[in-house]
N, C-alpha and C positions, 0 to 999 in steps of 0.2 A: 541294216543301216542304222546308223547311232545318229541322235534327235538334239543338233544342238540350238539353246534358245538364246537367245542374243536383247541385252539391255543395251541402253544406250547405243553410239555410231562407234563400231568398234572397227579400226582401220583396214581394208582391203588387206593389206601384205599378209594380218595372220589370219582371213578368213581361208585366205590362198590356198593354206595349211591343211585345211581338211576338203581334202578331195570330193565333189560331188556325187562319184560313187557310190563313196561310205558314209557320205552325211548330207543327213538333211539341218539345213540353219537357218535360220533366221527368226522376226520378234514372235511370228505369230505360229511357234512349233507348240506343240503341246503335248503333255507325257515324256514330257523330254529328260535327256540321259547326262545331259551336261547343261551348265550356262556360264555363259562369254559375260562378264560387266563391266564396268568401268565404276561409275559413282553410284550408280542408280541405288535405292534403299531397298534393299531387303529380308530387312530385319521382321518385318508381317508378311513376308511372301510363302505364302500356303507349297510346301513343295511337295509334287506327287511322288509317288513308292518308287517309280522308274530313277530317279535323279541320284547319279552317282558323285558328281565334281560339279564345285563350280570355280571354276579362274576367272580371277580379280586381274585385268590389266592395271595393274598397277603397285604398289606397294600395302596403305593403308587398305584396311580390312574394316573398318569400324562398321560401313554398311551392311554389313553379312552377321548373322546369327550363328554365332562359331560353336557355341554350345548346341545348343540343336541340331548343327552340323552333326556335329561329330556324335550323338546322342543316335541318329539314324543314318550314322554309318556313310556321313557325305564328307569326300575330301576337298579341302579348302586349298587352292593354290592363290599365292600371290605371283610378283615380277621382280624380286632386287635385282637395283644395280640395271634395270632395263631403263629407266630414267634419269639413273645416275649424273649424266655429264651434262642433262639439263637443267639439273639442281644446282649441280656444284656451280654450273656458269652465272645462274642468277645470286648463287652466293659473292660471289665476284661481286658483281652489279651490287648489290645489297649494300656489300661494306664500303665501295662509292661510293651512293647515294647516303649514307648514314654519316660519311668524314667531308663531303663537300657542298652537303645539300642541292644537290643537281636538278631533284625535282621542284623545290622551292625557287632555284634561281630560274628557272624556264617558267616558273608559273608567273615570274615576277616580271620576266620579260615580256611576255604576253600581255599582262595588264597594263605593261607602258605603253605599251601600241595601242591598246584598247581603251587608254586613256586617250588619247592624242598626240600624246607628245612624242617625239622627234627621239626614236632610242636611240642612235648611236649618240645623240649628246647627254644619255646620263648612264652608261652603262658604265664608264668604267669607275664611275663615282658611286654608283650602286651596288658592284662587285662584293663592294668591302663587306658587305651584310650576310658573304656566302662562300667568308675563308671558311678553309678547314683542311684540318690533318692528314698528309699523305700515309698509305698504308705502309711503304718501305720503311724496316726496322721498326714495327711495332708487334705486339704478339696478338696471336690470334688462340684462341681456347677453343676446341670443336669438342661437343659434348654428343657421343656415341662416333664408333669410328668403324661406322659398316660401310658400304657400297657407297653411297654418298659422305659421309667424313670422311672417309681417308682419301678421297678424290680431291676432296676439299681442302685439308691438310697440306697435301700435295700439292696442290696449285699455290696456296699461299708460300709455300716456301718457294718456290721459283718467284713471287712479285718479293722477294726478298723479305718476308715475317719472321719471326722467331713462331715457330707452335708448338702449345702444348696438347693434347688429348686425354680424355679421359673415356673409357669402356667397363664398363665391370664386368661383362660379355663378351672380351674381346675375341674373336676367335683363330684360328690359326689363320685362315684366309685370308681377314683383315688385316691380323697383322703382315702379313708377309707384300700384301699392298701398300702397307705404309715405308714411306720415304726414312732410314736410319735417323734424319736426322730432326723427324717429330719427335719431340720430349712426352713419353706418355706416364702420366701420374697413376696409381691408386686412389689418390684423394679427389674427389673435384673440388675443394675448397682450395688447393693448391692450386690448381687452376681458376679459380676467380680471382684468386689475390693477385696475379699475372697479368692477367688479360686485357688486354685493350679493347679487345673484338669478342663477340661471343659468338657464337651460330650451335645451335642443337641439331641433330638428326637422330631424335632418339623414337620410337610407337610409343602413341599415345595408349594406357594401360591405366587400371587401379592404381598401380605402383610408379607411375610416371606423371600421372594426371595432378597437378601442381605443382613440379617437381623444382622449378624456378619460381619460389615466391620471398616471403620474407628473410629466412633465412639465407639464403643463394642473394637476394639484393645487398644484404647488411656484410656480406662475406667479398663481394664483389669491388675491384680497383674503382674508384671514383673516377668517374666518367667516361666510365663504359659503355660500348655503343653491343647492343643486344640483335640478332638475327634468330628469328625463329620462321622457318619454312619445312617444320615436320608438322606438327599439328597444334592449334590456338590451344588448345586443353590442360598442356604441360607447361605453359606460365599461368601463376596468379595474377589476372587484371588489373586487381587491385590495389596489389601490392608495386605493379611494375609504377599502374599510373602513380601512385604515392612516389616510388621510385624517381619518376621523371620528373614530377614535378620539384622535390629537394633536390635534381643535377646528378643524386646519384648515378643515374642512368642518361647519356646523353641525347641518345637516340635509340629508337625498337623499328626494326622494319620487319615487317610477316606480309605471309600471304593468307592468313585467317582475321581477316577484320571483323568489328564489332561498331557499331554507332557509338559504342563510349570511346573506343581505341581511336576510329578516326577523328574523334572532337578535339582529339589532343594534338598540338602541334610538332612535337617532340615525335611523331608518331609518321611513319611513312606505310600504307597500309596497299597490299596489291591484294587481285581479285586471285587469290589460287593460283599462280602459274608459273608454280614449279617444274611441274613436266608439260607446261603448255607448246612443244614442241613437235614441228610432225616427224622428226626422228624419232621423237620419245613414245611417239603415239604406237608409231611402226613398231620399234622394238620392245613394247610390252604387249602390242598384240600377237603378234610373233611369237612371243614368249610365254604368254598363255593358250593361245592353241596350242603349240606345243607340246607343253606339261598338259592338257587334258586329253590332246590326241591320246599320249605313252601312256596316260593312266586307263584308257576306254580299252584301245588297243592290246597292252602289254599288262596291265596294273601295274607300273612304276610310280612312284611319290615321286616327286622332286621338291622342292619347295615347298610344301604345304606347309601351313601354320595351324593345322588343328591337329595332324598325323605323324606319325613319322616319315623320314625320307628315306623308302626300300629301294631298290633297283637291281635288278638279278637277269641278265643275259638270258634269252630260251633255250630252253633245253626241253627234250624230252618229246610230249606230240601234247599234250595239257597241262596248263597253269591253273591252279587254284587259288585264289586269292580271298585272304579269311582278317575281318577285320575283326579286334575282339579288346576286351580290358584285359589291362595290362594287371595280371593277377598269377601265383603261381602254378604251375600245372598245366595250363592252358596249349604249351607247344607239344608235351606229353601227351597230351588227353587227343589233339589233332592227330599226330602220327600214330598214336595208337590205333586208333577210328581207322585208319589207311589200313595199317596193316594187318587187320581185325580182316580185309575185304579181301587181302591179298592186294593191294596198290602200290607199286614199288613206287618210291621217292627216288626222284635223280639228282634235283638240288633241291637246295631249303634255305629262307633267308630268312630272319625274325627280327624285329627294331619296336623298340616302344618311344614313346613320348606320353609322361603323364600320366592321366588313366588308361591310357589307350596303347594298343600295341597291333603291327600288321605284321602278316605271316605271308612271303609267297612261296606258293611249291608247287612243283616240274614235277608232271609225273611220266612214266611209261606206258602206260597207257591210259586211254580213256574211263572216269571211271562211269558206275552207273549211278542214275539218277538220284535210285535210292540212296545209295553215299554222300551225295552233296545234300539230301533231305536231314539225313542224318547230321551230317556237321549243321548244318542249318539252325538243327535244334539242341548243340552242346549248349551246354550252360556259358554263359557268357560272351559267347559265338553273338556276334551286333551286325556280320552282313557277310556271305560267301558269294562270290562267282567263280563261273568255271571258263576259263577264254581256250578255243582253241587252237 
């Protein structure tokens, strides 16, 4: 029976997924072989020898310790694209709220009530204070064009926008989800000089982490309204508020606020809730039991972001699954081992990422223990099992 530990309220539909049989779940498992999370931090979480996977309902990874991870040989799944059409819809809502100030006019409304006075006699003389520009025929710029951009993209050209995109990643998938008639640049300065609207959906990384600051503002069409609901880390504060304040920027709406961000009026701030839906909940629970079921069960990667993504059909009567650094020699020196024992190979799949690289291999028969001791201790061999 596989031990899986559960942070946070992770949704009914993917607990569904692992059968009582074969798993025991919930918060207070211990020794456990898997974990289910959502936000919870666990970047100090002590992990025992047994812990193989842990799946992230959700996209961002920032609270997981991914080098570590992968250091003892633990594979990291996230959810793309399971939250996807809850993002893109509040991106909708976003650029709304940013061209007609929707929220300001209800807050305004509220206070006339709460003043006394008689609202339908000053509302349509109050109005005037909360024109603002329809989206039809203006451009929208979507910076990363994965599971959420190109959704995004997409929908802006049906409210009639011009878009452009930008990816330096783009991958075959994505593209083939994007609508022909997204304009996608090489440059993103190309697309600042454009853009009406901006919205990012890019991970937050070393390499991302202030990735809209001074430059990207001073490059940027004057009065530009900025969406950011990937993660607060990838604008500079500072810069944006400077921004806002000279007009360059007309409006920023996120769902990563700050006591400085909300001071600012210029500034529409929501509490995180981008996948705050219970579709979304469902479908990235779903989507991580799942991908850790296949990994316990089968050793398949799917998804991960610390590993490669292997996946190899059964064959044979044992699988061995051999995570190791991605160094030369390494798939030689395995099959060698094998057949040093006489252990016939029936398939073999090998994929690296990075340092890192995973091997799975079908064999015909069962080997002995002694064999998988032995691979245990090839040089740079970081974690075997034997599933049968």
């Amino acid at each position: 029976m596989y031990r899986i530990k559960t942070f946070n309220k992770i949704a009914p539909q993917g607990l569904e997924r692992l059968a009582p049989a074969r798993y025991q779940v919930g918060e207070d498992v211990v020794e456990e072989e898997g974990i289910l999370v959502r936000s919870a931090n666990l970047l100090e979480y002590p992990f025992p020898e047994s812990l193989l996977a842990i799946a992230r309902a959700g996209v961002g990874v920032n609270n997981i310790p991914l080098d570590r991870c992968s250091e003892n040989g633990v594979a990291v799944f996230s959810t793309p694209g399971a939250n996807a059409n809850a993002v893109k819809e509040l991106v909708l809502c976003a650029m709304l709220i940013s061209s007609r100030d929707i929220t300001g006019a209800v807050r305004w409304v509220k206070d006339q009530a709460a003043s006394g006075v008689e609202v339908e006699t000053v509302v349509e003389k109050g109005k005037a204070a909360f024109v603002g520009p329809e989206l039809y025929r203006k451009t929208l710029g979507v910076i990363g064009l994965g599971a959420i951009g190109s959704l995004a993209a997409n929908a802006a050209l049906g409210l009639g926008m011009d878009v452009y995109g930008f990816d330096p990643f783009l991958s075959v998938d994505a593209a083939l989800r994007l609508d022909r008639h997204v304009h996608v640049v090489q440059d993103v300065n190309e697309l600042y000089k454009k853009a009406d609207y901006i919205t990012a959906h890019i991970h937050f990384n070393e390499k991302t982490r202030r990735m809209i600051g001074p430059e990207a503002f001073a490059a940027m069409k004057p009065g530009v309204r900025l969406i950011n609901l990937a993660r607060g880390g990838i604008v500079d504060d500072g810069s944006l508020l400077s921004a806002l304040d000279a007009g360059r920027v007309t409006a920023y709406v996120t769902d990563f606020p700050t006591n400085q961000l909300v001071a600012n009026p210029h500034v529409v701030a929501m509490p995180h809730l981008g996948a705050s839906t219970p579709e979304s909940e469902q479908n990235c629970a779903v989507m991580a039991a799942e991908e850790l079921r296949d990994y316990l069960e089968n050793g398949n990667i799917k998804n991960s972001v610390n590993l490669p993504d292997v996946s190899l059909e059964r064959s044979g009567v044992q699988r061995l699954c051999v995570l190791h650094k991605n160094i030369p020699a390494m798939l030689a020196n395995i099959t060698a081992l094998l057949s040093r024992d006489g252990v016939n190979v029936e398939n073999l799949s090998n994929k690296s990422k990075g340092d890192y690289a995973y091997t799975l291999v079908d064999l015909g028969d069962k080997v002995e223990p002694a064999v998988l001791e032995d691979l245990k201790h090839l040089a740079n061999v970081i974690r075997v099992r034997a599933i049968d």
